[in-house]
N, C-alpha and C positions, 0 to 999 in steps of 0.2 A: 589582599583586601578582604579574603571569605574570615580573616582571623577575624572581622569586626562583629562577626556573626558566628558566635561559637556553637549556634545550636544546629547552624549548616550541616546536614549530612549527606555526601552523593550519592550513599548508598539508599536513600529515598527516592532519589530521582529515578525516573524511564528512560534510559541511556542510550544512545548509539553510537557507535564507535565515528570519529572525525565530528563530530556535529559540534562542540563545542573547546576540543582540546587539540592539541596538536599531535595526531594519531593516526599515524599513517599505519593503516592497517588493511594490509594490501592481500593476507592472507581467508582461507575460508575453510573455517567456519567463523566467523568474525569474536573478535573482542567486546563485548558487551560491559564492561566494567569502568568504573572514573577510571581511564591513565592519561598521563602529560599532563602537562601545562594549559590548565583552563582561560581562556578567552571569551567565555558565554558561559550562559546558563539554558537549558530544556523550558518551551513555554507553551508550546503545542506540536503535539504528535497525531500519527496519524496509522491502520493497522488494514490491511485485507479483512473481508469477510464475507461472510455468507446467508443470504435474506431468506427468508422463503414466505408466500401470501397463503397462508393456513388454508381460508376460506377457496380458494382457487385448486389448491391441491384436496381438498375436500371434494370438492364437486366435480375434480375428473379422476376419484377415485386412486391418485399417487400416494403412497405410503408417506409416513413422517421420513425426512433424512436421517438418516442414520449415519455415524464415525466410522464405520466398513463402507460405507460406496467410494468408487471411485469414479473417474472421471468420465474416464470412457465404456464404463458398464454403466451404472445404476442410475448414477448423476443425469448420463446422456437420457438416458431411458427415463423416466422421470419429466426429463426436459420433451421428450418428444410424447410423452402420454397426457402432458398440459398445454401441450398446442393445438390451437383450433384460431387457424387466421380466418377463416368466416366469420369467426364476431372478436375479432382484434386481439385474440388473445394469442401470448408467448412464453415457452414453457423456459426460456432463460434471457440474457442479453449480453450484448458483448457491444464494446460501445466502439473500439476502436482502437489502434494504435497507441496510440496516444496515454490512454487511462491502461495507468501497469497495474492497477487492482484486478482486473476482468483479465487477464491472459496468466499475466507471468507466475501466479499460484501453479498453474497450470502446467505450463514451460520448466519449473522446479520440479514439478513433480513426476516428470518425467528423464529428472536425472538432470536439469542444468543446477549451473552454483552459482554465479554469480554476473553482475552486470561487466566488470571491467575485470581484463584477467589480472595475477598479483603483478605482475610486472610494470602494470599500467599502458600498456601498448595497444591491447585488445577486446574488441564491443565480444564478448564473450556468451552474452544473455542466450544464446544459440548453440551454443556449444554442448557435448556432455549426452545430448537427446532431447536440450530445450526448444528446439526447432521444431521438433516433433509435436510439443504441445501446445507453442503455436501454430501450428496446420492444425492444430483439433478447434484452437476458437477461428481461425478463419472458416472454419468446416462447418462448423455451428450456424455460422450466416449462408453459407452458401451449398453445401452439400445437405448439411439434415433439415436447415430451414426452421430452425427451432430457435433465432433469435430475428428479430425484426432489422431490415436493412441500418445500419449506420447511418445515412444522407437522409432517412425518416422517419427517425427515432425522436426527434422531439416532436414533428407536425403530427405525429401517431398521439403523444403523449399529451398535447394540449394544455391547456394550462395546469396541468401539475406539473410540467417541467422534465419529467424524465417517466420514462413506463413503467415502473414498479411503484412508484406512489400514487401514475393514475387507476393502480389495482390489474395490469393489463401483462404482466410477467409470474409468472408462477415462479421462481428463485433467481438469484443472480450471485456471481461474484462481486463486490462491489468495495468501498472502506463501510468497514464496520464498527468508526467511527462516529465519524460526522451523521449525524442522524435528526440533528434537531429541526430542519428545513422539514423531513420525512413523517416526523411526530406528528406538524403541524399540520402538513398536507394531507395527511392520512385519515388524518383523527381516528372516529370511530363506523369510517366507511367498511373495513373489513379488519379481520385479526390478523398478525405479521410476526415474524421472528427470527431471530438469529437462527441458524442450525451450523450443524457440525458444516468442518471443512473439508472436500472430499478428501482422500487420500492419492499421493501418487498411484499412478499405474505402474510406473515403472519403480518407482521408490518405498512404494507402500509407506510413504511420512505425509505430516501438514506442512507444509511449509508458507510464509507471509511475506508481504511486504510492510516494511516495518519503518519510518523515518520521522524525523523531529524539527521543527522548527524552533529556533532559539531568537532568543537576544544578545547581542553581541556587546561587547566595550571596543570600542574604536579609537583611533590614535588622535582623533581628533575629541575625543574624552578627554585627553591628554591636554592636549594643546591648548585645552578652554579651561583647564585645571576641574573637570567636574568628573574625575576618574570614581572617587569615593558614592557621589551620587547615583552613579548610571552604576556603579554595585548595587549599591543598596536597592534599588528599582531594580532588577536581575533578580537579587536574592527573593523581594516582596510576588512579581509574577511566579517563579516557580515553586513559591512557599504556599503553606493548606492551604490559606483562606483562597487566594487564586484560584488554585487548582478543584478546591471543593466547589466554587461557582461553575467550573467547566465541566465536571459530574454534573450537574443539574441543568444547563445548557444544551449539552450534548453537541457542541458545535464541534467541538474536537476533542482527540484522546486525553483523558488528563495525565501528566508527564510526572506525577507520585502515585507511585501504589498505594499511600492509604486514600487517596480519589479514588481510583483503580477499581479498587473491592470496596470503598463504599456501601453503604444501603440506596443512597439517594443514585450511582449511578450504576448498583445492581438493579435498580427496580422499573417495571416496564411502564409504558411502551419501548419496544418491544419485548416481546417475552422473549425466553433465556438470555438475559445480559447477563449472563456468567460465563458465558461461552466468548466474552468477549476478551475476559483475563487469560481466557485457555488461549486466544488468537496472539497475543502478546507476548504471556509467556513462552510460547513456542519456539519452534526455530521459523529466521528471519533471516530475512535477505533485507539490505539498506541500498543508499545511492553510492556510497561510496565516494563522498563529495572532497576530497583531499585532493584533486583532479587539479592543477590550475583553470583545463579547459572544460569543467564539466557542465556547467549552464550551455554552453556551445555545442559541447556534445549530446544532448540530450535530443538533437535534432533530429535523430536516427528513428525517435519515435515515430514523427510525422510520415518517415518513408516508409516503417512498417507495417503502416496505416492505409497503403496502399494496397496492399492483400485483404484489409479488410471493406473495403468498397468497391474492389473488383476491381481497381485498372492496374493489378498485378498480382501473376501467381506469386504464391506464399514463397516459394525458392527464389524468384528476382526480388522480392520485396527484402527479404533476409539476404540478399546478396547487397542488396544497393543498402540497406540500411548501414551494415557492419561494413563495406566500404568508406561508407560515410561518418562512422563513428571511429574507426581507425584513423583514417584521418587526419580527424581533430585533435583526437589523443596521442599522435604523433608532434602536433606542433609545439608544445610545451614541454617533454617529456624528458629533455636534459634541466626546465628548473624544478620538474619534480625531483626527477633524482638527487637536483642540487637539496630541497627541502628535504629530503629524507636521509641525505648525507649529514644535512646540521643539527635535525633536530631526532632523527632515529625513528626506527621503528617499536613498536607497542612489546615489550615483553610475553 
């Protein structure tokens, strides 16, 4: 069907491996490139990154971020030289389990690889020394006290909705995306910016969370004979004109690099949105969604979210979580392999 569209090229698109083809790519460092048999097209993505409120680190005397800090030197320090909970302010935040932009940078960088091991068997996100950098963001809430509790993170934040757009966080891990809520909420109450990512501690790399959401053709395309259509509509979302509206949006990644590097979605608010290509081009971690059970599996989150409100050390939260992510990923695991018997793995 893309033959209807000669001027289709994938190597334009922002790609992740399984998101739109049949690409069991079980291995790591992942496959970033078109391979298999396309069933979708990329319509929005979405990247890790890194905020910082100029004006906040101005006035408690924190240097700019620099591409040499890491996590648990400069970054911490930094976080703990902009904290002053007597007039509400917080030098990072960590929101929770839940949101893998605020931890698992972290968790990588300290030497894990990936969410699901290659075999498909195993909640892996923990493995490697990733464990480790999850206890650093549970640590942040409850040992240095340099992020504002989880359960009053919004009643802190009031109606701006989250604490760094009501100006109330000196930096955060966060997506470095979606920003267009942030533009508006912010305006021109204070100055804000992208900054570098710190680097592992134990890896000395950046590492991201990096995934995509598409549009799919379904078999019921089929069955209504409007297969040719719901291409054409695929091709028209992922193609410029789309993609350059979502440069200027800022609601989410645009899924073309010439959006990408744009002027419209280099230009601020915030300042350095070029630090935003650097978070992309990078290396990445995905979901890894070839899973049959992985919407199910994702539940592991919410348990190790318990670590971060306190009704469980960071080791029973990372025990019960990967128990519970094991699991799941055990119950389907003979029709993965039947899927990966038929249709193969990614060269």
């Amino acid at each position: 069907m893309l033959d209807r569209h000669p001027t289709f090229d994938g190597a334009e698109q922002i790609f992740e491996p399984d998101s739109y083809t049949v690409n069991y790519d079980l291995d790591y460092p992942f496959v970033d490139t078109w391979q298999g048999a396309a069933f979708g097209l990329p319509y929005q993505g979405n990247v890790s990154g890194h905020y910082y409120n100029i004006d906040l680190y101005d006035q408690y005397g924190v240097p700019e971020p620099s591409a040499d800090w890491t996590y648990s030197n400069e970054w911490l320090e930094a976080a703990k030289q902009s904290t002053d909970p007597d007039n509400g302010i917080w030098g990072t935040r960590i929101s929770g389990g839940g949101d893998i932009h605020f931890w698992t940078p972290i968790a990588w960088g300290f030497g894990g690889k990936q969410f699901i091991s290659p075999d498909g068997t195993h909640t892996s996100q923990f493995d490697d020394g990733g464990d480790q950098g999850f206890k650093i963001g549970v640590d942040l809430i409850h040992k240095h006290e340099v992020s504002a509790p989880t359960d009053a993170q919004r009643e802190l934040a009031g109606e701006f909705g989250d604490l760094f757009t009501a100006g109330k966080v000196g930096a955060e891990l966060r997506r470095g995306d979606a920003k267009g809520n942030a533009v508006i909420g912010i305006g021109d109450r204070f100055r804000w910016s992208l900054a570098p990512q710190p680097k592992g501690d134990v890896t000395g790399t950046v590492a991201v969370h990096r995934t995509n959401q598409g549009h799919y053709v379904l078999n019921s395309a089929q069955r209504q004979g409007v297969v040719e259509a719901a291409v054409d509509f695929l091709v028209w979302m992922a193609g410029p004109e789309m993609q350059a509206r979502a440069a200027i949006d800022r609601g989410f990644l645009p899924c073309r690099w010439d959006a990408l590097e744009s002027p419209e979605n280099l230009a601020a608010p915030p300042e350095r949105q070029d630090l935003l290509v650097s978070f992309v081009r990078g290396e990445f971690r995905t979901w890894q969604g070839y899973h049959p059970n992985q919407l199910e599996w994702l539940a592991w989150r919410g348990i190790a979210h318990t670590a971060m409100t306190g009704d469980a050390s960071a080791e029973e939260a990372i025990e019960n979580a990967v128990t519970e992510g094991d699991r799941i990923l055990a119950q389907d695991i003979d029709l993965l392999n039947e899927r990966i018997e038929r249709w193969g793995r990614t060269a």
